[in-house]
Structure formats: structure tokens, C-alpha cells
C-alpha angles and dihedrals in degrees: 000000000000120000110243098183134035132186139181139239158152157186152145131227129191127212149144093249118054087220095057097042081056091052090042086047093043080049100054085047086053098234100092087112091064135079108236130215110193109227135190134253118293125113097200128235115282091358107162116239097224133179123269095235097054081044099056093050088055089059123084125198109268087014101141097242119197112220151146105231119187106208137185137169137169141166102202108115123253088001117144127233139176138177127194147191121206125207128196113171115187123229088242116078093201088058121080125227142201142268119184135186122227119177119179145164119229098023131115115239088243090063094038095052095041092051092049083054094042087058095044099057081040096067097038086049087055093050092045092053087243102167104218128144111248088216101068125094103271090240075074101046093047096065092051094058095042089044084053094069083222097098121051102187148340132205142157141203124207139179109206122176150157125250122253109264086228099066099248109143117271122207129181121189132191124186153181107208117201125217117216103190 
């Protein structure tokens, strides 16, 4: 059973109970009708990006989904959170890539996301033999891999949010949901 689709989504939810702000989070990202088996890392090989709206009317409710979900909660007030999916796709369709999940307190989504996508191109640049040194800006990295012609592209979504001033638990999910057709 191989994914042949993938798609992308997001969301956070806020609650007095941890349990209901990740239902409410898993809503507002659309999957909260699946049962949801976390996966590792792996893009396979010649899985289709597609959008998030064609990808929610191919699920059914109780349907066993396959993703890797970045998730965060907190119910500390004001506290920042973020959670974020990486993506790094190969240039060759027969090659798999990478997807990897970074949660964190105290980051933008903007960092979050750029350094989920930073450690997603990392490890597909390991596997693909890319020489690059782990210590330089990842604006730096980034060109190397793309001046390679062994990664196509890299991307990242992530849900960032502040929790709420009353106290009420705060989630934030981010997640790359396979399609087994």
C-alpha cells in the first residue's frame, strides 16, 4: 500500500479540556472524521501534491488515514506555539523525499515552518550525497540543493497561534494526509 496522493492542511482549536481544542484543531483542518495513523517521514515516490479541498471529499468518516501530523497545545496564556510540516520533493519522480514535523513554544510560524522545511531538504540532501556544510543559514543551504538538480522543490505549512489569555487549552496541528486509492 503505497500513497498515491498527498495533500496539506491545518488548523487550531481552543478549549477547556486538551482533548476537545485537538478535535476543534483536527475540525478547522478538516480531518477530525478519520481515524488517523501518524506515519514517518517518506514522500513516495511519484505521490501527487494535491489541493486540500479535492483531498477532504476522498475521505470518508471512520476511513483509517495515514499522516505526519505536527502538534502542539498549551494552556499557558499568551504563550506562543507553533507546529509545522516540511516538504522536500526530489527532481526525480521515481525518488522519494521527505516530510518532517517540528512543534515548538516561543517561535513565529514563519520560523517554525522555514526550519521544518530546512530539515526536510536536509535529510533528502543526506540520502542524495549533496555536500553542504550543516552550519550555514539555510538561505544558504537552500541554493546548494537547488543548484545540485537533485531537489526540485521544498516547502512547509504551519499553524502558529497564541494561546487563549483565559487559560483554555490551545492546539495547533499541521499535517500531510496520504491518499491510498
Amino acid at each position: 500500500m503505497i500513497p498515491s496522493k498527498v495533500f496539506f492542511t491545518k488548523g487550531v482549536g481552543t478549549h477547556k479540556d486538551k482533548l476537545a481544542s485537538f478535535e476543534l484543531a483536527l475540525r478547522k483542518a478538516g480531518i477530525e472524521k478519520c481515524n488517523l495513523v501518524s506515519v514517518s517521514s517518506i514522500l513516495p515516490p511519484g505521490c501527487k501534491k494535491i489541493s486540500k479541498e479535492v483531498g477532504l471529499k476522498l475521505l470518508k468518516p471512520g476511513q483509517i488515514v495515514y499522516v505526519v501530523m505536527a502538534r502542539e497545545a498549551t494552556n499557558e496564556p499568551n504563550r506562543l506555539l507553533s507546529a509545522a510540516i516540511g516538504v522536500a520533493k526530489p527532481a526525480r519522480a521515481d525518488e522519494y523525499g521527505y516530510l518532517s514535523e517540528h512543534h515548538a513554544f516561543g517561535e513565529t510560524g514563519k520560523k517554525s515552518g522555514e526550519y521544518a522545511e530546512d530539515l526536510a531538504a536536509t535529510m533528502l540532501a543526506t540520502t542524495l550525497g549533496i555536500e553542504f556544510d550543516p552550519e550555514t543559514a539555510w538561505d544558504e543551504r537552500k541554493q546548494i540543493y537547488r543548484a545540485s538538480a537533485k531537489i526540485f522543490t521544498t516547502s512547509n505549512i504551519c499553524q502558529s497561534a497564541e494561546c487563549a489569555k483565559d487559560g483554555k487549552w490551545t492546539t495547533v496541528v499541521s499535517a500531510a494526509v496520504f491518499i491510498v486509492e
